[in-house]
N, C-alpha and C positions, 0 to 999 in steps of 0.2 A: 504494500500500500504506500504510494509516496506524498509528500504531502499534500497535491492536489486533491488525494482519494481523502487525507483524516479531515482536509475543509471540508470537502460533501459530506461527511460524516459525524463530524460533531459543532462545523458551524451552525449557530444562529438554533441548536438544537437543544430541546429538555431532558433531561433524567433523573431518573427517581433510585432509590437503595433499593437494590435486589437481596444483599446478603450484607452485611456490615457487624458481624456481633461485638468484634470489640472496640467499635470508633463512638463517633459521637452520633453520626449522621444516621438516621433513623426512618420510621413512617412518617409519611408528612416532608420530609427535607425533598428539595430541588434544588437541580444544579441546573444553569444555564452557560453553554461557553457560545466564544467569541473566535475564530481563526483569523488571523492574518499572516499571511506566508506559513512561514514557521512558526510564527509566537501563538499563543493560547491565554485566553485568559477567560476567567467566570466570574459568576457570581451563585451565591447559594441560600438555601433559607428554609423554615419549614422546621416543625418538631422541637429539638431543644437547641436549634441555632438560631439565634433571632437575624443576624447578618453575617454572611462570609465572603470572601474575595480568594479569587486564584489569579497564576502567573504562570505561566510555562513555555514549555516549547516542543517542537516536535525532535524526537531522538529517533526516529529510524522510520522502517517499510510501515511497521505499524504500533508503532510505540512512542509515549511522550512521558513527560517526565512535569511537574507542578510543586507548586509551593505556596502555602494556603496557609488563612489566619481569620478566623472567626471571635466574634463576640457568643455566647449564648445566652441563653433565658435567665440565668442564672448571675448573669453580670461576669463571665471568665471571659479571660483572650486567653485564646489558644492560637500556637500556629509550627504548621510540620510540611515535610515534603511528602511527596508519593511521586514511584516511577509506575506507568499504565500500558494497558496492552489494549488495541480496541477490535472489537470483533464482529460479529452479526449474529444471530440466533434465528432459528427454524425459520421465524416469522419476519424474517430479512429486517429487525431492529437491532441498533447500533448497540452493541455492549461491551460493556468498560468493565476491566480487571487493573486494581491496584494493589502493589504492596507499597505499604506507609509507615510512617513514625513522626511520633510529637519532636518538635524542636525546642516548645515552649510552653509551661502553664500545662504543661502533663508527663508523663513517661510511656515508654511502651512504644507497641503499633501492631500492627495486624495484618490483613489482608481484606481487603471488600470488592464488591459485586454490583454494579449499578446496569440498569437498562432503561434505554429511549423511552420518553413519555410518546402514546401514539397517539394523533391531533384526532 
């Protein structure tokens, strides 16, 4: 996939938490990204994030890499990287595999699962 194919793929496009058990992002959270060339960036919200921001870029055929920092419900800033894989599933919607870790305002990380909101 180059990066032509990750802009048709995750520009100007929504996503919702398919599998997330040890992050924050939950039912309810949406991601929306942004492609330009290379660069990536979002915005996120929904569940127990009241507002969040991404940064990124594309690292390969079909992989990017981000760096993200939310507020939550709760009044915490948190903020960590994730490198992603993005892929399609049965029903030809776009889906995102990450592994991540906190930089800030937590410890740990995990791995999560996200798929295409369909309009």
């Amino acid at each position: 996939m180059a990066s032509s194919e990750i802009h048709e793929r995750l520009n100007n496009r929504r996503f919702t938490v398919a599998n997330n058990t040890h992050g924050l992002s939950g039912n309810g959270t949406v991601f929306h990204y942004l492609v330009d060339g290379g660069a990536i960036t979002g915005t996120y919200r929904g569940g127990r994030i009241r507002m969040g921001s991404q940064v990124g870029r594309v690292t390969g055929r079909n992989t990017i890499e981000l760096l993200y920092h939310c507020i939550t419900t709760e009044d915490e800033i948190l903020a960590g990287w994730s490198r992603g894989e993005i892929g399609q599933d049965q029903h030809g919607l776009t889906t995102l595999h990450f592994v991540w870790g906190w930089l800030s305002g937590a410890t740990g990380g995990g791995e999560s699962s996200y798929v295409e909101l369909a309009d």
